[in-house]
C-alpha positions as CSV (number, residue, x, y, z in Angstrom):
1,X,46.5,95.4,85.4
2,X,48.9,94.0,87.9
3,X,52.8,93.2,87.3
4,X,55.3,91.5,89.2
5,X,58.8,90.3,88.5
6,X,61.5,88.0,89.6
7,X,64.9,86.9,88.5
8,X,66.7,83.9,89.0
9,X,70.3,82.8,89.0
10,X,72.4,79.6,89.9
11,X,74.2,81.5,92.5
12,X,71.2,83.3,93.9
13,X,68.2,81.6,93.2
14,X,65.2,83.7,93.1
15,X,65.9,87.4,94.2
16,X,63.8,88.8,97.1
17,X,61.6,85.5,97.3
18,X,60.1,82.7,95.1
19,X,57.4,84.2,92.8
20,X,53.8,83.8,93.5
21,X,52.0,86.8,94.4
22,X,49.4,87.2,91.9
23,X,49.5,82.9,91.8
24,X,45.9,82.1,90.3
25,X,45.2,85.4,88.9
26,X,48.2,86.6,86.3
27,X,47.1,85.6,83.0
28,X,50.5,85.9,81.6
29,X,54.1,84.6,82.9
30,X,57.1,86.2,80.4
31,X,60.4,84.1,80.6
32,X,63.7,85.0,79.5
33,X,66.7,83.8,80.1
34,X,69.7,81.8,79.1
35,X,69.1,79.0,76.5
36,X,71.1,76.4,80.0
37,X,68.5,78.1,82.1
38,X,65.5,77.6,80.0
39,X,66.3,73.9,79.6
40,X,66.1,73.1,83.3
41,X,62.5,71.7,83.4
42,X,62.1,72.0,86.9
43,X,62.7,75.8,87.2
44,X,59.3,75.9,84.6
45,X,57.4,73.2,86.7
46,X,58.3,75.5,89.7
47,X,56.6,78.1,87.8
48,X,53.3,76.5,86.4
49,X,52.8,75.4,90.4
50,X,53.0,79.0,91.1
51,X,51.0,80.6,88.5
52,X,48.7,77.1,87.3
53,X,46.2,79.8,84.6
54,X,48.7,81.7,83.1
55,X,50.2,81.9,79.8
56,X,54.2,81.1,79.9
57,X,55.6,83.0,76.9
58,X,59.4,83.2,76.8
59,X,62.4,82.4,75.2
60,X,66.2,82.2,74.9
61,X,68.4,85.3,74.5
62,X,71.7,87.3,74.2
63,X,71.1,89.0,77.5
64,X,67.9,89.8,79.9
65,X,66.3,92.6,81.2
66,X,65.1,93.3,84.4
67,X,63.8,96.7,85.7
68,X,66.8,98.7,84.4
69,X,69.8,95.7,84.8
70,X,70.7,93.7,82.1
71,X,72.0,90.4,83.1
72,X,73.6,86.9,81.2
73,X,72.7,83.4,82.4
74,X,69.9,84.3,84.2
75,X,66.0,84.0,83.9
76,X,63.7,87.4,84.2
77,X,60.1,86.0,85.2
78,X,57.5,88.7,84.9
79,X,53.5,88.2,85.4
80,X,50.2,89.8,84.4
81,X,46.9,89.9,85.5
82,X,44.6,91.9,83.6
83,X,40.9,93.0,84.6
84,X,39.7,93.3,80.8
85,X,41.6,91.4,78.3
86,X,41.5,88.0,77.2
87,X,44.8,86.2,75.7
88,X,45.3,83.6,73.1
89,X,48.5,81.5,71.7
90,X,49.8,79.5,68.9
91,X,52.5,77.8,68.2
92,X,54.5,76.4,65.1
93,X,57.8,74.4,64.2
94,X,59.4,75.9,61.2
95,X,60.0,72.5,59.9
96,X,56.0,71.7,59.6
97,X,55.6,74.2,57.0
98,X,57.5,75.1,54.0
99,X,59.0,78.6,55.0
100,X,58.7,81.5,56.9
101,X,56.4,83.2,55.4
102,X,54.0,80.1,55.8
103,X,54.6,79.8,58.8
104,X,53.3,83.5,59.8
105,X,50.3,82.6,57.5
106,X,49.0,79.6,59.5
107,X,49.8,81.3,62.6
108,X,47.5,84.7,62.3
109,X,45.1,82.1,60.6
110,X,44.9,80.3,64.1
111,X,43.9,83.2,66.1
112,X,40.7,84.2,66.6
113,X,39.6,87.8,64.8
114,X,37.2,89.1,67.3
115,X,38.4,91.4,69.4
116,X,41.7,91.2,68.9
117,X,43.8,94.2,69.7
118,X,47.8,93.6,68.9
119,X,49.9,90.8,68.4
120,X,53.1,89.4,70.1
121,X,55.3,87.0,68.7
122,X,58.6,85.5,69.4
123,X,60.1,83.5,67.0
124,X,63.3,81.2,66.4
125,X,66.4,83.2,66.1
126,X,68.7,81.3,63.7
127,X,66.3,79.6,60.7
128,X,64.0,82.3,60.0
129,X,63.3,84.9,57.4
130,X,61.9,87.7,59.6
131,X,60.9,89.4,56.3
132,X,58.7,86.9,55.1
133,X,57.4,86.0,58.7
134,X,56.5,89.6,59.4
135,X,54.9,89.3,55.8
136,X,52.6,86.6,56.4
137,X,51.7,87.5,59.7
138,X,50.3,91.0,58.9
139,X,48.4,89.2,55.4
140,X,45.9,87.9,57.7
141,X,45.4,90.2,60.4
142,X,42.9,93.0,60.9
143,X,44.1,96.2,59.0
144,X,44.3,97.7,62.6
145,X,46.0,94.7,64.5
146,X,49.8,95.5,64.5
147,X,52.3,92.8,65.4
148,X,56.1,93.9,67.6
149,X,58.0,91.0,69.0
150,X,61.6,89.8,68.1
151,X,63.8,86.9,67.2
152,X,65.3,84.6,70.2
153,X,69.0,85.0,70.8
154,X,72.2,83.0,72.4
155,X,74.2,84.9,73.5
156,X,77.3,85.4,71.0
157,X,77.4,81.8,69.6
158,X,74.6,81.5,67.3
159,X,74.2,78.0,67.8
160,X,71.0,77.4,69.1
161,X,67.8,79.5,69.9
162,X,64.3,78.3,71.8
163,X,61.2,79.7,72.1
164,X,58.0,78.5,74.7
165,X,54.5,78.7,74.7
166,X,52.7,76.6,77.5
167,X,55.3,74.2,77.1
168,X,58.5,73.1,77.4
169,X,61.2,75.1,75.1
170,X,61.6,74.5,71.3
171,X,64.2,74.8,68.7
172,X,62.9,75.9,65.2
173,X,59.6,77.3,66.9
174,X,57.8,80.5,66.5
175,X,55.0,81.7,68.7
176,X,52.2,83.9,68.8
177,X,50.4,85.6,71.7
178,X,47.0,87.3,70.8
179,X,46.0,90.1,72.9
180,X,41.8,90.9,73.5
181,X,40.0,93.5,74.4
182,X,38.8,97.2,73.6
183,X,40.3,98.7,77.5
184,X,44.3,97.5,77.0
185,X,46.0,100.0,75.3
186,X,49.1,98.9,73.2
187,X,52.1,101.4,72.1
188,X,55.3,100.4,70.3
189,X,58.6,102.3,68.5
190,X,61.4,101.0,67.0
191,X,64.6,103.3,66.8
192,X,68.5,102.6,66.0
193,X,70.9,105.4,66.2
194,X,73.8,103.8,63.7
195,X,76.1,106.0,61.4
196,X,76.6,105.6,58.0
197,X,79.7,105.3,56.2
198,X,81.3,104.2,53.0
199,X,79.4,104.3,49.4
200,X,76.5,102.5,48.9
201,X,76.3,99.5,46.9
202,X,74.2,98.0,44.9
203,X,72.7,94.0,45.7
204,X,73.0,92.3,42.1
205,X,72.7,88.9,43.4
206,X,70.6,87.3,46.2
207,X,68.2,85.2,47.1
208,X,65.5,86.3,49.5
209,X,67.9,86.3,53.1
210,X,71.1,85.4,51.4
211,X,73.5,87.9,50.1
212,X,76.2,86.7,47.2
213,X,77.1,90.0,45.2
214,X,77.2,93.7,45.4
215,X,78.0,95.2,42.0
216,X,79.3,92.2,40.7
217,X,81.9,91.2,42.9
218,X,81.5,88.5,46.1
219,X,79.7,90.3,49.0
220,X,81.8,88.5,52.0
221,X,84.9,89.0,50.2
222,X,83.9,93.4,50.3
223,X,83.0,93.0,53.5
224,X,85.6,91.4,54.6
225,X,88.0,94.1,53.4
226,X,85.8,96.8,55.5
227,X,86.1,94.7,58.3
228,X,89.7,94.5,58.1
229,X,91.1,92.5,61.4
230,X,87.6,92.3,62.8
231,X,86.9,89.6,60.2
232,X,88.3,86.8,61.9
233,X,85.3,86.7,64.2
234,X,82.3,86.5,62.0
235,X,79.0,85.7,62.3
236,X,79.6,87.3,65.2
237,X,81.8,90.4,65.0
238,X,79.5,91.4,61.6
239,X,77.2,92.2,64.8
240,X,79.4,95.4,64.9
241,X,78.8,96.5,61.3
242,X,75.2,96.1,60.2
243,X,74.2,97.2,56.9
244,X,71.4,100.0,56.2
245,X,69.3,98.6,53.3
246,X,66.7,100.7,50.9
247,X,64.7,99.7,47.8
248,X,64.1,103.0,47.0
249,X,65.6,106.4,46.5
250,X,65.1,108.5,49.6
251,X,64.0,106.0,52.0
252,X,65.3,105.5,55.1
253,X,65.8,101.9,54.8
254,X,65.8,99.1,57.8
255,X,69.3,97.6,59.4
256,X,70.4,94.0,58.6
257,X,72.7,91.9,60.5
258,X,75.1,88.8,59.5
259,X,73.3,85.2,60.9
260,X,75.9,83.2,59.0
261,X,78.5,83.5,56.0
262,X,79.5,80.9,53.9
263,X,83.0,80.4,52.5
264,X,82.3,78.1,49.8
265,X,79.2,80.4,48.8
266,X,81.1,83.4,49.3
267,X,78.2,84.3,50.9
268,X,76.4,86.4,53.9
269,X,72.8,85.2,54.9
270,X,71.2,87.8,57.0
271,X,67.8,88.0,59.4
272,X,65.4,89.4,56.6
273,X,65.3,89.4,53.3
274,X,68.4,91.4,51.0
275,X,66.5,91.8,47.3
276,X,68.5,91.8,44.1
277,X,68.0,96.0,43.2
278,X,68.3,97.3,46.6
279,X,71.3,99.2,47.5
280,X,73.1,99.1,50.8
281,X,75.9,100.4,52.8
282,X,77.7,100.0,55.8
283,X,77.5,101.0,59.5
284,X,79.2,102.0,62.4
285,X,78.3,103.0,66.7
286,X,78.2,106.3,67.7
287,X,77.8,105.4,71.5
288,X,75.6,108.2,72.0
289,X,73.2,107.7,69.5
290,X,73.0,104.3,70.3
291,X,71.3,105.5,73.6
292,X,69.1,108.2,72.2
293,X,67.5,105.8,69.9
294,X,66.5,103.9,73.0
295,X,65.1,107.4,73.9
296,X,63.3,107.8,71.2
297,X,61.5,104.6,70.6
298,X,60.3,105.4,74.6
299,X,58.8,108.4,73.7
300,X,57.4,106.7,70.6
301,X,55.6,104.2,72.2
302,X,54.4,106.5,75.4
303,X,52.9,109.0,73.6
304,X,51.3,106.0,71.6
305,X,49.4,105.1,74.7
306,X,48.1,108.5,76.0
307,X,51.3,109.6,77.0
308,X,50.8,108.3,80.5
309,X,53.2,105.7,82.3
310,X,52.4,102.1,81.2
311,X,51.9,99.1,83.3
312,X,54.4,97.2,81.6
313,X,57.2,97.7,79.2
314,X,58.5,94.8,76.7
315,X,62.1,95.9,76.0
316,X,63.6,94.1,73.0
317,X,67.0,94.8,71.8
318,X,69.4,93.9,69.4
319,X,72.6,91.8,70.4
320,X,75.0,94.1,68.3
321,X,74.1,97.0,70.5
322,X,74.9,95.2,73.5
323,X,78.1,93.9,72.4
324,X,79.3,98.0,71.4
325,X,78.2,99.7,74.3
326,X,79.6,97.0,76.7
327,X,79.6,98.2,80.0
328,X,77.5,101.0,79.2
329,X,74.4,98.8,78.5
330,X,72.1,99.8,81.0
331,X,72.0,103.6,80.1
332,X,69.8,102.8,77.0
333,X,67.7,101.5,79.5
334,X,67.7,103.6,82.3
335,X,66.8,106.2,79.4
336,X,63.9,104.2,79.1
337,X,63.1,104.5,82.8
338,X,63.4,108.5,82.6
339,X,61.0,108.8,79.7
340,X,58.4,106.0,80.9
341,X,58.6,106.6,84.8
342,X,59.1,104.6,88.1
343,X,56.0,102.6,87.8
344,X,56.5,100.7,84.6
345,X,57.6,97.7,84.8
346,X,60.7,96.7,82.8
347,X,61.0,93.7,81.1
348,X,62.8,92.3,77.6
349,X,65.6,90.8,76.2
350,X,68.6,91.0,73.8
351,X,68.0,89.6,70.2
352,X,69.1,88.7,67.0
353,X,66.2,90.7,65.5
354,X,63.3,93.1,66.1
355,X,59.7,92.8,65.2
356,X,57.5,96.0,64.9
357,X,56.5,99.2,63.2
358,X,59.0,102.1,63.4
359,X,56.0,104.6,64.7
360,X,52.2,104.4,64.9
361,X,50.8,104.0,61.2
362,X,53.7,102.8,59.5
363,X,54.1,99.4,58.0
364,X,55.6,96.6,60.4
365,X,58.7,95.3,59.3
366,X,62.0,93.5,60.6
367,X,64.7,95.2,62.1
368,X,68.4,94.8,62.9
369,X,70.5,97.1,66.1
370,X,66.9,99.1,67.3
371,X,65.8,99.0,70.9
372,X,62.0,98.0,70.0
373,X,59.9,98.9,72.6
374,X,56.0,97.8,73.3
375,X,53.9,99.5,76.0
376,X,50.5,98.3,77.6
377,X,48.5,100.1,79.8
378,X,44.8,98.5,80.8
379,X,42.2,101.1,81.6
């Protein structure tokens, strides 16, 4: 497996030189990059010239990375070839089926079985259930096919997310990428690092992604009062206090983030689902576990693979993180570097949700504020 990567930028165009090293032989081209950027039909026209049998796979986001920098307003191009393994997409607008968990359905339905080793997907960041996606996705998959990807961003406004698959780029789209073949090895892990604090609360009404009460009383109203002055700035600032939700006694729950509140609803609709039962609290950065999460999900996903240095690295984190640890950013991923080494190739983006199991053998799920990592390594 060969990797090589670019980035591009109105003021410097493309960095070292104009991509087209591996031209006729990468498989796969990864884009992401600003939702302006991705919109500019000749910068992708440039790009199927260069690379005219591979797979261009991308989307919008709340930031980019590239080796260990993460940028704004700027598009990371990385490309594949591979010796052994084969690839396959799909492709569906939210809006052709009824919801999201529909729309996984038909999509794992359109790939073929045989041979297929993991899934990638990248899906609309603003109209999905990630829940229910996830859900339908895994229904119809091999037992052993596992599925990481993660929800397209824009950068703090939440206005508009696209995703692209051979194509140009689509609102209200969700795409798969099937991955063949018994020599590519595939690791993944999914870590946060948030603290808890306050009680927690039980959800008494909802309705699958959309939050109204907790123990009777209006959800954004009690969130409001924890957010105190921070309030003003939601959807956005709600990035900075994710809840921790659990169905069950004991568990360790997954993270949700705010997509939207409604005033006249008095209510909070978030990424995945928020059942009516489950109980939630609040949380709150610690800068440092923030980073050792990033850690962790490395290690997770290297030792996945053989604990040897992959060929590539898909890097997806969650907006929220990026917004508290401002200008420290790029330490969760130069801790990423130290664990995976120099000859991995760094790639990813900055989301408004994360698609994969936490470890090897448990179940994949959404997740809000993780750095989600997935390794390959072709032997």
């Amino acid at each position: 497996m060969r990797v090589e990567q670019k980035r591009w930028t109105q003021a410097k165009g493309w960095e070292g030189e104009k991509p087209g090293g591996l031209g006729e032989s990468a498989q796969l081209v990864m884009l992401f990059g600003s939702t302006s950027i991705l919109k500019e039909q000749k910068r992708l026209d440039e790009i199927k010239k260069v690379y005219p049998q591979a797979h261009l796979f991308g989307c919008s986001t709340a930031g980019e990375i590239y080796g260990t920098q993460v940028t704004d307003d700027s598009l990371v191009l990385t490309a594949a070839s591979f010796e052994h393994t084969q690839l396959e997409g799909a492709q569906i607008k939210i809006t052709e089926v009824g919801n999201s968990f529909q729309a996984g359905e038909r999509l794992a339905q359109s790939l073929d079985k045989k041979g297929l080793s993991h899934v990638l997907v990248l899906s609309d960041g603003l109209k999905i259930n990630g829940s229910d996606l996830v859900k339908g996705l895994t229904k119809h998959l091999p037992e052993k096919v596992n599925v990481t990807g993660g929800l397209s961003g824009d950068g703090g406004r939440f206005e508009e997310t696209l995703v692209l698959l051979d194509g140009p780029p689509q609102r209200d789209t969700i795409a798969v990428l099937g991955i063949y073949g018994n020599r590519i090895k595939v690791g993944y892990g999914s870590f946060g690092g948030w603290d808890s604090f306050g009680p927690d609360r039980l959800i008494t009404k909802s309705k699958e992604n959309v939050l109204y009460e907790l123990e009777g009383r209006s959800a954004l109203e009690l969130y409001k009062n924890y957010l105190g002055e921070h309030a003003q700035g939601l959807p956005a600032t709600g990035l900075l206090f994710p809840l921790n939700l659990r169905t069950e006694e004991g568990e360790t729950g997954v993270v949700r983030t705010i997509l939207a509140v409604s005033e006249e609803e008095q209510s909070m609709t978030f990424a995945g689902d928020v059942p009516e039962g489950a109980y939630v609290h609040l949380m709150k950065a610690n800068f440092d576990r923030l980073i050792d999460g990033a850690v962790e999900a490395a290690k997770t996903s290297y030792q996945a693979i053989g604990s040897s240095s992959p060929d590539l690295a898909i890097l997806i984190s969650c907006v929220g993180r990026k917004m508290v640890l401002k200008q420290r950013i790029e330490e969760e991923v130069e801790g990423v570097r130290d664990v995976l080494g120099d000859r991995t190739v760094l790639t990813g983006f900055y989301s408004y949700g994360e698609i994969s199991p936490s470890m090897p053998g448990s179940p994949c799920k959404l997740h809000n504020q993780t750095m989600t990592i997935t390794t390959l390594r072709e032997s």
